[in-house]
N, C-alpha and C positions, 0 to 999 in steps of 0.2 A: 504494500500500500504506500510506503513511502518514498519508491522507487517512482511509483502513478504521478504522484504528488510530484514529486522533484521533478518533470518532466515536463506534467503541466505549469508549472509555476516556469519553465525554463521556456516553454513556448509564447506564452505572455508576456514575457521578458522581452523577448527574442521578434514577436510577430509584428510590434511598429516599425521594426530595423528593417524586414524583409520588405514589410507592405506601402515603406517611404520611397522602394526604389523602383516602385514599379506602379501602373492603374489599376490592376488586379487582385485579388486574391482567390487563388484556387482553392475551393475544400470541396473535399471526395470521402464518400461513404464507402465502406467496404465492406463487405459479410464475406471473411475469410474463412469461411464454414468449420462447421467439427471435423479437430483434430482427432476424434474417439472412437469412429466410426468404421467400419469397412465398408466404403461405397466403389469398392470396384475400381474401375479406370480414373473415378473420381477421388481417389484417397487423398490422403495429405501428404506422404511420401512423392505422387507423382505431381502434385501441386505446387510444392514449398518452392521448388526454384524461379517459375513465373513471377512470383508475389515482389521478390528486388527488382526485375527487370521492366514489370508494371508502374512501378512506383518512380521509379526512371527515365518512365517515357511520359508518365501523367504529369510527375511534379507537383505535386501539390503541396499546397503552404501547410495545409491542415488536412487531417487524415482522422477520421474516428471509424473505427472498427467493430463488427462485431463477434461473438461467439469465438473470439480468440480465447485461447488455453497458453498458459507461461512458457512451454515449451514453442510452441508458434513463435 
């Protein structure tokens, strides 16, 4: 929980710095679906390495996620 904390307090800090240098701000929702599950072709094993390379191409300022598990 204090990890959460520290992060959001680090983005609030951090988001006038980003949002001064530009007209935009991107914020993107994600449902990173369960990591618990065996869905087949759909696992989280065959999933996990898109999820950097998404966020890469989207760029977004802000990011809230759902259904994320600590190992994710």
């Amino acid at each position: 929980m204090k990890k959460l904390l520290s992060i959001v307090l680090a983005a609030l800090v951090l988001l006038p710095v980003s949002c001064c240098k530009k007209d935009t701000l991107r914020v993107m929702s994600f449902n990173i679906r369960l990591g618990v599950v065996d869905d087949g072709e759909n696992s989280w094993d065959n999933r996990k390495s898109a999820i950097p390379a998404m966020l890469d191409t989207v760029r977004p300022d802000i990011v809230g996620m759902q259904e994320v598990y600590p190992f994710q």
